[in-house]
PDB file with SEQRES, HELIX, SHEET and CRYST1 records, atoms N, CA, C and O in Angstrom:
SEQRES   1 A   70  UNK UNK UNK UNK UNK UNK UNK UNK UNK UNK UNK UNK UNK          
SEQRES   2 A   70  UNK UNK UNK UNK UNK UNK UNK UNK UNK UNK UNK UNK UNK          
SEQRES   3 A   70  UNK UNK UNK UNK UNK UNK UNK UNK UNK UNK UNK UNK UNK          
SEQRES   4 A   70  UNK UNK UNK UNK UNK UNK UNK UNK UNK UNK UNK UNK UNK          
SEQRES   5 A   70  UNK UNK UNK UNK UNK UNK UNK UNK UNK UNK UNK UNK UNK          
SEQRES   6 A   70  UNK UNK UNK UNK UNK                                          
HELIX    1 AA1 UNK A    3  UNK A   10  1                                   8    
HELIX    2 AA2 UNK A   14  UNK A   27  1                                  14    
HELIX    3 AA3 UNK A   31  UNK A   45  1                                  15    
HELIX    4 AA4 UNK A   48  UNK A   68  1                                  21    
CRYST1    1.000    1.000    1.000  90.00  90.00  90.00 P 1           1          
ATOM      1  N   UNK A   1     -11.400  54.168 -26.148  1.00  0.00           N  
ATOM      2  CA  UNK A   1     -11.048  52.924 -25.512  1.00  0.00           C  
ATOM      3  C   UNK A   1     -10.057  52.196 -26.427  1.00  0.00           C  
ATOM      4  O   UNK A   1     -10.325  52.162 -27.628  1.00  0.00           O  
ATOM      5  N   UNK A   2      -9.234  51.764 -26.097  1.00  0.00           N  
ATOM      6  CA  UNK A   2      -7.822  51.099 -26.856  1.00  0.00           C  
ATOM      7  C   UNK A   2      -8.610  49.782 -27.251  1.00  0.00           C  
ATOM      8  O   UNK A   2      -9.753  49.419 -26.977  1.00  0.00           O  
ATOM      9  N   UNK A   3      -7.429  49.094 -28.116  1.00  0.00           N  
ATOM     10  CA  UNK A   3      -8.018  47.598 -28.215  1.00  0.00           C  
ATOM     11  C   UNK A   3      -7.793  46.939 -27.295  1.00  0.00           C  
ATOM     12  O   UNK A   3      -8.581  45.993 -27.289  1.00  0.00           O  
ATOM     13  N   UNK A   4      -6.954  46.906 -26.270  1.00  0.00           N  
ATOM     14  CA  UNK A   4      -6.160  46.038 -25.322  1.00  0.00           C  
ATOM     15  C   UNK A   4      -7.300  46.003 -24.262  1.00  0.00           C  
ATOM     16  O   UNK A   4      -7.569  44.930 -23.721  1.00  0.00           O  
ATOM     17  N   UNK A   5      -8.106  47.350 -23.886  1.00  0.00           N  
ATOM     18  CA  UNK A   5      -9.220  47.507 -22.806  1.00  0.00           C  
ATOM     19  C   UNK A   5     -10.240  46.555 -23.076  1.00  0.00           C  
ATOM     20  O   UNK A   5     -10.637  45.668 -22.320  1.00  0.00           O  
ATOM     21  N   UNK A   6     -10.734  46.898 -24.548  1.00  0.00           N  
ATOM     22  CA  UNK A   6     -11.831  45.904 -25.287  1.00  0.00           C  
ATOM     23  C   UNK A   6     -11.601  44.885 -25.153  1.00  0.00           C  
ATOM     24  O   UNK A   6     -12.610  44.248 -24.852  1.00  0.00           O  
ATOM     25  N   UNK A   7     -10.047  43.849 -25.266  1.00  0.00           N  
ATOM     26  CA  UNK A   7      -9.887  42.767 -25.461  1.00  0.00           C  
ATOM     27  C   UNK A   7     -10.355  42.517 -23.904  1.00  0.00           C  
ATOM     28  O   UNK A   7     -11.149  41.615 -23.637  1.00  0.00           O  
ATOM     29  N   UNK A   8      -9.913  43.213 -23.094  1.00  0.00           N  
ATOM     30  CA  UNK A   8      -9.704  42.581 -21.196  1.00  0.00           C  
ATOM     31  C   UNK A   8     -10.947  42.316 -20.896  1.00  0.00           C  
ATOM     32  O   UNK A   8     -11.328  41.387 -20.184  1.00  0.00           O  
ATOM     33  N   UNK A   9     -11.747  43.290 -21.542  1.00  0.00           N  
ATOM     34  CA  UNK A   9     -13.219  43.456 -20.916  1.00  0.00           C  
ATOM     35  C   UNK A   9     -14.034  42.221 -21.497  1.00  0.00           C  
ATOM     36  O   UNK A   9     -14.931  41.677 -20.853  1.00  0.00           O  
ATOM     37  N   UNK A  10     -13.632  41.813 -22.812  1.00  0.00           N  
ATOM     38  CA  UNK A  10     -14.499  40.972 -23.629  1.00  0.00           C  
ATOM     39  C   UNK A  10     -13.996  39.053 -22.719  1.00  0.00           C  
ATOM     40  O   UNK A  10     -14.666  38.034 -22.550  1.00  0.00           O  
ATOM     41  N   UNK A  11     -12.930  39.322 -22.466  1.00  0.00           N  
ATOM     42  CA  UNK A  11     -12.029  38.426 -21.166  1.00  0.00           C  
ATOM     43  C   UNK A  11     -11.442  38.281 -20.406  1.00  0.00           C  
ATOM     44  O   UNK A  11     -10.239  38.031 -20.327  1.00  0.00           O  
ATOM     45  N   UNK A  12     -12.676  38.497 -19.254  1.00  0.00           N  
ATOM     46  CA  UNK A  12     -11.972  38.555 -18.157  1.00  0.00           C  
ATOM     47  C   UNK A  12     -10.762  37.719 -17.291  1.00  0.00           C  
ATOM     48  O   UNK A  12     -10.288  38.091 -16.217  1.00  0.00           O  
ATOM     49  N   UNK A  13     -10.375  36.441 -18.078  1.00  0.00           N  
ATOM     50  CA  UNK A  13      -9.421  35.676 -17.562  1.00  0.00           C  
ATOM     51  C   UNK A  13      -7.906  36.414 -18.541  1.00  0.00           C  
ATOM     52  O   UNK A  13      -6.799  35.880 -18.472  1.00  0.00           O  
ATOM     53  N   UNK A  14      -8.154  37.577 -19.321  1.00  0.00           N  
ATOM     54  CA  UNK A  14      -7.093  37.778 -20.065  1.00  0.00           C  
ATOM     55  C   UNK A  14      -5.834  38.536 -19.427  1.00  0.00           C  
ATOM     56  O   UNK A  14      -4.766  38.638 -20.031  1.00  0.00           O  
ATOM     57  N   UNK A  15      -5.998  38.914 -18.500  1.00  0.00           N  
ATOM     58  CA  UNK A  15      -5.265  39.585 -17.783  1.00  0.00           C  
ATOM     59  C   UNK A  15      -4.002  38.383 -16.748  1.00  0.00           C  
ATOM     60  O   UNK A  15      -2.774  38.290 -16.754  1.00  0.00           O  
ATOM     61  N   UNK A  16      -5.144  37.625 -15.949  1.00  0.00           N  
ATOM     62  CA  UNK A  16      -4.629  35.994 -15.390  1.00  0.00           C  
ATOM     63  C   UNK A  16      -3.800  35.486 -16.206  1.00  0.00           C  
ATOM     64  O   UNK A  16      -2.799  35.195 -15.553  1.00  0.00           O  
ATOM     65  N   UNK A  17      -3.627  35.143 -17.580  1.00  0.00           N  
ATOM     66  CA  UNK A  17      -2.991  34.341 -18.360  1.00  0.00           C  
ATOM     67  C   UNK A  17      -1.885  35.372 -18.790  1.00  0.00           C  
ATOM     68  O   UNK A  17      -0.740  34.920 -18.815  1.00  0.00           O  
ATOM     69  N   UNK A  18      -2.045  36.594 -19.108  1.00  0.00           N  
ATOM     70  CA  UNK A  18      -0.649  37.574 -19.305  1.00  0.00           C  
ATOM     71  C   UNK A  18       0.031  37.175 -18.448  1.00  0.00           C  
ATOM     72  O   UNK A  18       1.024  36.494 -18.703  1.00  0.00           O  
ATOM     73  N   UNK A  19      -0.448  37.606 -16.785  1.00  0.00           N  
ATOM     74  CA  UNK A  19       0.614  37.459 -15.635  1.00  0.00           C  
ATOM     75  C   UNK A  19       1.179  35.706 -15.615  1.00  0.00           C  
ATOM     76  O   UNK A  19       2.308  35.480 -15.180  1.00  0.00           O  
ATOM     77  N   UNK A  20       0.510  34.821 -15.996  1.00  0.00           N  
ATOM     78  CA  UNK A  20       1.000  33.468 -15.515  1.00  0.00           C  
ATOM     79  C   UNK A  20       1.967  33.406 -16.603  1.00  0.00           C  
ATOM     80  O   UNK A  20       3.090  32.971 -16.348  1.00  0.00           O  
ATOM     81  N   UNK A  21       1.635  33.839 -17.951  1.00  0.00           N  
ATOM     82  CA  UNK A  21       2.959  33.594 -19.134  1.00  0.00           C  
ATOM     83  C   UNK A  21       4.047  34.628 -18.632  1.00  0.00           C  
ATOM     84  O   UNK A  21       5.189  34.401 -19.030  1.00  0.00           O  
ATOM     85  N   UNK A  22       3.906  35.467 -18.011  1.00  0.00           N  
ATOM     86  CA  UNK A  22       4.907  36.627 -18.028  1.00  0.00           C  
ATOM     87  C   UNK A  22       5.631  36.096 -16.669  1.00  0.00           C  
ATOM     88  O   UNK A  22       6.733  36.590 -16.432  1.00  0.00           O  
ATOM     89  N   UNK A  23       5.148  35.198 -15.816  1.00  0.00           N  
ATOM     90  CA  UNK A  23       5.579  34.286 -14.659  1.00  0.00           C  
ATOM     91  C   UNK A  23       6.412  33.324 -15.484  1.00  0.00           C  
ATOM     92  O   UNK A  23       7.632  33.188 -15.392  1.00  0.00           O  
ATOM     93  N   UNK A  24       5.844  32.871 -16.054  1.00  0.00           N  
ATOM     94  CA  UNK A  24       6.967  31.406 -16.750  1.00  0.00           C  
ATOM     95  C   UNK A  24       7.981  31.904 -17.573  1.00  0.00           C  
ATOM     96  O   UNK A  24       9.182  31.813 -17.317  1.00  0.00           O  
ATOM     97  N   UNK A  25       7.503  32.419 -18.541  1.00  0.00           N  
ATOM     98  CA  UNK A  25       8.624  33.432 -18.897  1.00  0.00           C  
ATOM     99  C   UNK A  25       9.959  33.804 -18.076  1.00  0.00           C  
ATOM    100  O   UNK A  25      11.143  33.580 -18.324  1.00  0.00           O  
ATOM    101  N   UNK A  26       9.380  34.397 -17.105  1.00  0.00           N  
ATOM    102  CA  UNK A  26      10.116  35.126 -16.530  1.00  0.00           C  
ATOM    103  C   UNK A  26      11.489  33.662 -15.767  1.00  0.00           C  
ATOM    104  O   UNK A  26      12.707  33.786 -15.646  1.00  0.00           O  
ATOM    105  N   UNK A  27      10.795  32.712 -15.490  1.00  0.00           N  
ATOM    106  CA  UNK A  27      11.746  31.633 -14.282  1.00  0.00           C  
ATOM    107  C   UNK A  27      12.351  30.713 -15.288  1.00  0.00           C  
ATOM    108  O   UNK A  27      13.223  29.926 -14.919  1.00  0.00           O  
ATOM    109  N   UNK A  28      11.873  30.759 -16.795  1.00  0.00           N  
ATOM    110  CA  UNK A  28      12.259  30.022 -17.627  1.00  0.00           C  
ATOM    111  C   UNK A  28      14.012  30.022 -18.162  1.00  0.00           C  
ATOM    112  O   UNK A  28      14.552  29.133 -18.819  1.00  0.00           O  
ATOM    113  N   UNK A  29      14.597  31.194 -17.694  1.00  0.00           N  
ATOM    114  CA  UNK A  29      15.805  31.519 -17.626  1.00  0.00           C  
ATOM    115  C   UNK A  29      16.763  31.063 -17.101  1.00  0.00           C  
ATOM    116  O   UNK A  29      17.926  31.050 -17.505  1.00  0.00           O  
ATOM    117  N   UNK A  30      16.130  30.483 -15.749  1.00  0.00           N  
ATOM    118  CA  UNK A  30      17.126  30.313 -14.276  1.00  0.00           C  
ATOM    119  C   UNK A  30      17.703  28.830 -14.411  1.00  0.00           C  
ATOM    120  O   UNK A  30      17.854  28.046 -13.475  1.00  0.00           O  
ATOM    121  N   UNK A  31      18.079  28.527 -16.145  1.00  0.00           N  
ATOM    122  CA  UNK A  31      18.803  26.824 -16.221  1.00  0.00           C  
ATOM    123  C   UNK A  31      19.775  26.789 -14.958  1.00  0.00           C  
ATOM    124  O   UNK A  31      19.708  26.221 -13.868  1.00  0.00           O  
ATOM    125  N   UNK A  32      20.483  27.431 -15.415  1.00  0.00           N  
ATOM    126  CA  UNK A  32      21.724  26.983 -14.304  1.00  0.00           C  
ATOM    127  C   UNK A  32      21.241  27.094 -12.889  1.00  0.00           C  
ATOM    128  O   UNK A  32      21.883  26.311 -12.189  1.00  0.00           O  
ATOM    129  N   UNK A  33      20.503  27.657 -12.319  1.00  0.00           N  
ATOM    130  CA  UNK A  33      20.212  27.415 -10.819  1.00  0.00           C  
ATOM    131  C   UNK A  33      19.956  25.935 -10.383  1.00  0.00           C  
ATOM    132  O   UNK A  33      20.515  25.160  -9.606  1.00  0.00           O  
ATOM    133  N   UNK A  34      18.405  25.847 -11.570  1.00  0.00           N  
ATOM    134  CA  UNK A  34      17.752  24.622 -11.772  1.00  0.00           C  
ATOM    135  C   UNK A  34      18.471  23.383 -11.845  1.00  0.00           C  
ATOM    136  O   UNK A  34      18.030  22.351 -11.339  1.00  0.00           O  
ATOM    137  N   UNK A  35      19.922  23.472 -12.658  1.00  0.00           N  
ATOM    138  CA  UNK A  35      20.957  22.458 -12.684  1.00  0.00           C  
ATOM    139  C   UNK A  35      21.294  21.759 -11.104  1.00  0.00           C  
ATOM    140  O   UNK A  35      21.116  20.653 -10.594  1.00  0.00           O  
ATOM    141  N   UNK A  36      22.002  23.348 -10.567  1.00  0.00           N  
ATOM    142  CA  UNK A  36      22.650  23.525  -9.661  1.00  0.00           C  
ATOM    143  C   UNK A  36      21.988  22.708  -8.289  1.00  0.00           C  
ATOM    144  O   UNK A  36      22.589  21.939  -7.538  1.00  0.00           O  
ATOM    145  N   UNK A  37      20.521  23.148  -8.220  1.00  0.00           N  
ATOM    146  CA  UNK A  37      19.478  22.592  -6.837  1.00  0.00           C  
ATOM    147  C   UNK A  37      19.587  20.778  -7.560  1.00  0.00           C  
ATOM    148  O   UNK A  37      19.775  19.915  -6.702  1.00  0.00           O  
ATOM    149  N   UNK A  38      19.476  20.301  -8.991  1.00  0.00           N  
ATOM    150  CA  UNK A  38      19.056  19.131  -8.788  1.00  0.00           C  
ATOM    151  C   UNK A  38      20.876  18.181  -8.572  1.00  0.00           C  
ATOM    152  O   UNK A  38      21.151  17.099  -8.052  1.00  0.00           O  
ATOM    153  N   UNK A  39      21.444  18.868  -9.016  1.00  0.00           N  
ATOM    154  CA  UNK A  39      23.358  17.951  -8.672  1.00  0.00           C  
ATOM    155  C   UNK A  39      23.106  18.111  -7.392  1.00  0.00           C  
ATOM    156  O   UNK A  39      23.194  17.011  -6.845  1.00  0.00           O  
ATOM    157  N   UNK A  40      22.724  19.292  -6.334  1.00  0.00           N  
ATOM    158  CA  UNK A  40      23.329  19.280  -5.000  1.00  0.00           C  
ATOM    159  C   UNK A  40      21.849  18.437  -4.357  1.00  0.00           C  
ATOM    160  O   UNK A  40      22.023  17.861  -3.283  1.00  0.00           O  
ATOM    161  N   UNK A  41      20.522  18.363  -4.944  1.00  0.00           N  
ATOM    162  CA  UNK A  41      19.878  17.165  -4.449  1.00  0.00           C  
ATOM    163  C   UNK A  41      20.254  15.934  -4.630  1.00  0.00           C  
ATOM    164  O   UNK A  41      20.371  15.313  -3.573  1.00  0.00           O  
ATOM    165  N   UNK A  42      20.581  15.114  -5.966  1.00  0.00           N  
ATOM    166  CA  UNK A  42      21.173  14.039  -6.026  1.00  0.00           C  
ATOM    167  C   UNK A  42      22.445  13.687  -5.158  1.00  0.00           C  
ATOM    168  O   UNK A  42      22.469  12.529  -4.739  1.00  0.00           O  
ATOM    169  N   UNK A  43      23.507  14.505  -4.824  1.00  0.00           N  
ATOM    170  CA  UNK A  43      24.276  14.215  -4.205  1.00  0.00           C  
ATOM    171  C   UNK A  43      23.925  14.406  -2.442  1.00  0.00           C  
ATOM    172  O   UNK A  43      24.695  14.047  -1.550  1.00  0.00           O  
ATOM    173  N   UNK A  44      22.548  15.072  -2.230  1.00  0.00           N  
ATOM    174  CA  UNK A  44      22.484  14.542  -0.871  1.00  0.00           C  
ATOM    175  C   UNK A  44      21.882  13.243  -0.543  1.00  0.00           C  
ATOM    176  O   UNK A  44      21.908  12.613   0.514  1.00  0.00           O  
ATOM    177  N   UNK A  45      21.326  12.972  -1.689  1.00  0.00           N  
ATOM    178  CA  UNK A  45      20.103  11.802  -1.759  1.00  0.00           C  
ATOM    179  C   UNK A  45      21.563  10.346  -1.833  1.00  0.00           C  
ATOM    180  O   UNK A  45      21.287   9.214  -1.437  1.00  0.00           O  
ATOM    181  N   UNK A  46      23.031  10.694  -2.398  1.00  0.00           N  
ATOM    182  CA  UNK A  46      23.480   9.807  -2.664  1.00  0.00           C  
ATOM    183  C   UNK A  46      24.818   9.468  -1.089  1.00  0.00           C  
ATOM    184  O   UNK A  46      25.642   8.554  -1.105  1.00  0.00           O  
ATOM    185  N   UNK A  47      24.664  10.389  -0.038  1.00  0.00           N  
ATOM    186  CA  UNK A  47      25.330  10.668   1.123  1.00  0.00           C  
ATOM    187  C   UNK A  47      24.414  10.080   2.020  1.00  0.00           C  
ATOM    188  O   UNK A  47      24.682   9.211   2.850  1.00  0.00           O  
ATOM    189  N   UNK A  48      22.981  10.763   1.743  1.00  0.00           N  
ATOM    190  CA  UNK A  48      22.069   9.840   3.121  1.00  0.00           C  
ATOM    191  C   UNK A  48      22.051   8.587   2.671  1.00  0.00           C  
ATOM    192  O   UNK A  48      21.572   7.846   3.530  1.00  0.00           O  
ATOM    193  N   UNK A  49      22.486   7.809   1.326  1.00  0.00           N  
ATOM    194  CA  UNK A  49      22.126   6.442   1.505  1.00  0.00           C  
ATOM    195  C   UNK A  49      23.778   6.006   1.631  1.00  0.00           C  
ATOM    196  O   UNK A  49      24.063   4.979   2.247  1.00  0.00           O  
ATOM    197  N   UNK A  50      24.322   6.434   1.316  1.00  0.00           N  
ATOM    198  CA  UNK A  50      25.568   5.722   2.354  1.00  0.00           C  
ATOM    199  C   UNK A  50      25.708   6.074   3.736  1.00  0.00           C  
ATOM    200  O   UNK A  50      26.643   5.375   4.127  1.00  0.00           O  
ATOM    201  N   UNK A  51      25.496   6.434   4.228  1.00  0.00           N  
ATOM    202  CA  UNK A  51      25.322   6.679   5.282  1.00  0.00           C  
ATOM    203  C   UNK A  51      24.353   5.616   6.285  1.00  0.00           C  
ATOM    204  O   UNK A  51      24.664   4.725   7.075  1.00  0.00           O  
ATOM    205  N   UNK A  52      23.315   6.059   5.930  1.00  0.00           N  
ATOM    206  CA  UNK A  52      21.910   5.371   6.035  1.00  0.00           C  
ATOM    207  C   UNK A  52      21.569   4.055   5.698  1.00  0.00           C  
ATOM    208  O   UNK A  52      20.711   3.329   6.200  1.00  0.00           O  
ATOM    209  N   UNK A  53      22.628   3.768   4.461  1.00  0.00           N  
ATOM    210  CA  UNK A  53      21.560   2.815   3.828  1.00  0.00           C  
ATOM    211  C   UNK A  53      21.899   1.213   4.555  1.00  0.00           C  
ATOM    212  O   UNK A  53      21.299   0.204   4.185  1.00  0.00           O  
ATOM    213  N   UNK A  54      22.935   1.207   5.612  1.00  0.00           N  
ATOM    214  CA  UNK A  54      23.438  -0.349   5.898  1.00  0.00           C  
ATOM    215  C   UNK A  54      22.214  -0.096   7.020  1.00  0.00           C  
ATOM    216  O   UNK A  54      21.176  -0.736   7.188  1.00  0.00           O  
ATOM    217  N   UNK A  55      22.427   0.387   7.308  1.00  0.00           N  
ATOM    218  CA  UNK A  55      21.148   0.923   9.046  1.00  0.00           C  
ATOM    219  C   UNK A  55      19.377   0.422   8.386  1.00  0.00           C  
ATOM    220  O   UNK A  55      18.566  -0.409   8.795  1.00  0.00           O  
ATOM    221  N   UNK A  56      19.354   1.462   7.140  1.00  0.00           N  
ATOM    222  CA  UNK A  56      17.931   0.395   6.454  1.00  0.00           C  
ATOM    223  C   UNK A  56      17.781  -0.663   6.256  1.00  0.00           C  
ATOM    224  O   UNK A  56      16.752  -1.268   6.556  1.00  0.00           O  
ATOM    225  N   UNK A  57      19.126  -1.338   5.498  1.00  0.00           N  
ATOM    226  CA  UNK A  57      18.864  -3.002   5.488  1.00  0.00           C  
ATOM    227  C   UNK A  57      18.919  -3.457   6.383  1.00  0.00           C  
ATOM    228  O   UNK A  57      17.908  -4.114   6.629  1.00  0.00           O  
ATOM    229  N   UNK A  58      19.641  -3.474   7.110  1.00  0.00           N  
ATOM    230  CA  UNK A  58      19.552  -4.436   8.303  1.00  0.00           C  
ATOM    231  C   UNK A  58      17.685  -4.068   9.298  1.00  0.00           C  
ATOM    232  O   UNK A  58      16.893  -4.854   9.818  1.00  0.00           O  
ATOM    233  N   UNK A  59      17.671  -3.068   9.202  1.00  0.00           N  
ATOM    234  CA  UNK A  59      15.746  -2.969   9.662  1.00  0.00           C  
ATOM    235  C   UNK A  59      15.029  -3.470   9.362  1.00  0.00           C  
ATOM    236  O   UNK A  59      14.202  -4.112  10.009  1.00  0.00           O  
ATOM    237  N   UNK A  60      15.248  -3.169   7.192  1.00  0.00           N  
ATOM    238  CA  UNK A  60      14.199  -3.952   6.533  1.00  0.00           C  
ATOM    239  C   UNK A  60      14.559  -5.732   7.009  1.00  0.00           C  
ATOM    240  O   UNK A  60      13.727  -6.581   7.327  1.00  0.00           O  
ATOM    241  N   UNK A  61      15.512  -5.830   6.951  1.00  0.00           N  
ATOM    242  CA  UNK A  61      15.499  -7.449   7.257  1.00  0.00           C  
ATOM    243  C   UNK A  61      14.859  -8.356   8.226  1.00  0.00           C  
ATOM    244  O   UNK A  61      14.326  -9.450   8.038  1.00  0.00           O  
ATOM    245  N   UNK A  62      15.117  -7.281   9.912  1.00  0.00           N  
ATOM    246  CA  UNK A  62      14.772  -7.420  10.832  1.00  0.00           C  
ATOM    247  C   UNK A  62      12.855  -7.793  11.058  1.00  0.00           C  
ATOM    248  O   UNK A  62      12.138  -8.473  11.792  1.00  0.00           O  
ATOM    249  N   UNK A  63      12.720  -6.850   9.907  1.00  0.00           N  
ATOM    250  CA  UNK A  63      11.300  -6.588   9.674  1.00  0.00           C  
ATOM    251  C   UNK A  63      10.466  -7.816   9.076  1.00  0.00           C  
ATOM    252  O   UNK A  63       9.320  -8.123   9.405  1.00  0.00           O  
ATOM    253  N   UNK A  64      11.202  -8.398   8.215  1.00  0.00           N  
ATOM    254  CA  UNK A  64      10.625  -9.070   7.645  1.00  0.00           C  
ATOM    255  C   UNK A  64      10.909 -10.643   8.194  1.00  0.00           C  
ATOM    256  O   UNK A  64      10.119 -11.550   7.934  1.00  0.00           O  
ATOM    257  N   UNK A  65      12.140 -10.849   8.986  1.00  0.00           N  
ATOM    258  CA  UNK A  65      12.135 -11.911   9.576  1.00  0.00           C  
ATOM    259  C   UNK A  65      11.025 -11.640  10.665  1.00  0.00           C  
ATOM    260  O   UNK A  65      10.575 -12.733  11.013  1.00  0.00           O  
ATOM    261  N   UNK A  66      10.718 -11.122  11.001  1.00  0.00           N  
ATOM    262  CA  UNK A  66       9.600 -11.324  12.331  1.00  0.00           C  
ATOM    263  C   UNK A  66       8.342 -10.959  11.602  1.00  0.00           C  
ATOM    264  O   UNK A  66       7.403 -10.622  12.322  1.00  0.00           O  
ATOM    265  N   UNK A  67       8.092 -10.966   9.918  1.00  0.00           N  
ATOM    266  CA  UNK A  67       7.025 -10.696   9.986  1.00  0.00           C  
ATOM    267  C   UNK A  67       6.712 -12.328   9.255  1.00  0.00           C  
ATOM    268  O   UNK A  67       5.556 -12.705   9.061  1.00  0.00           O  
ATOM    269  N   UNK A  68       7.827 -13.120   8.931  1.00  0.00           N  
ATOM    270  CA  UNK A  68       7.750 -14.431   8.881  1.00  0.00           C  
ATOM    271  C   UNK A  68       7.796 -15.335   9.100  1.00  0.00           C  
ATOM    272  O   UNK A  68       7.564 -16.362   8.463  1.00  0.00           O  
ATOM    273  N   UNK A  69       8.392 -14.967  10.914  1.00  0.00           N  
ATOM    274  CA  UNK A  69       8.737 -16.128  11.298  1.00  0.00           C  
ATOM    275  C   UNK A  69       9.994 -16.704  11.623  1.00  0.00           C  
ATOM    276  O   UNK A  69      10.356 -17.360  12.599  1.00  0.00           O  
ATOM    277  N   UNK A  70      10.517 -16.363  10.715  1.00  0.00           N  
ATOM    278  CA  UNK A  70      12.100 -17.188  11.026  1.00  0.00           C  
ATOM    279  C   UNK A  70      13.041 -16.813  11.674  1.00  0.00           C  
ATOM    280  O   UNK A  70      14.044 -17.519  11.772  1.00  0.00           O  
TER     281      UNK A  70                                                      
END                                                                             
């Protein structure tokens, strides 16, 4: 029996934690994608509010004058 068998057997979560480090490991590489998804999120996040965002204020406003009264 190797040591590596002994070790698995003596813990059974030892096998779980190889694959989850050998998971992070593995995606820990992908900077530039990771860059890439959060510029092209910020810049949609910064299109729907021009777009969007005169259409919200004027709602929120709407909203709050009738929720006060005036």
């Amino acid at each position: 029996m190797t040591a590596r068998t002994q070790e698995h057997r003596r813990r059974p979560w030892y096998d779980v934690t190889t694959r989850f480090r050998a998971f992070i490991d593995d995606e820990a590489g992908d900077v530039p994608g990771w860059v890439l998804v959060t510029l092209m999120t910020a810049g949609l996040v910064v299109l729907i509010w021009a777009v969007a965002g005169p259409a919200l204020t004027s709602l929120f406003e709407q909203a709050i004058q009738r929720v006060s009264g005036l």
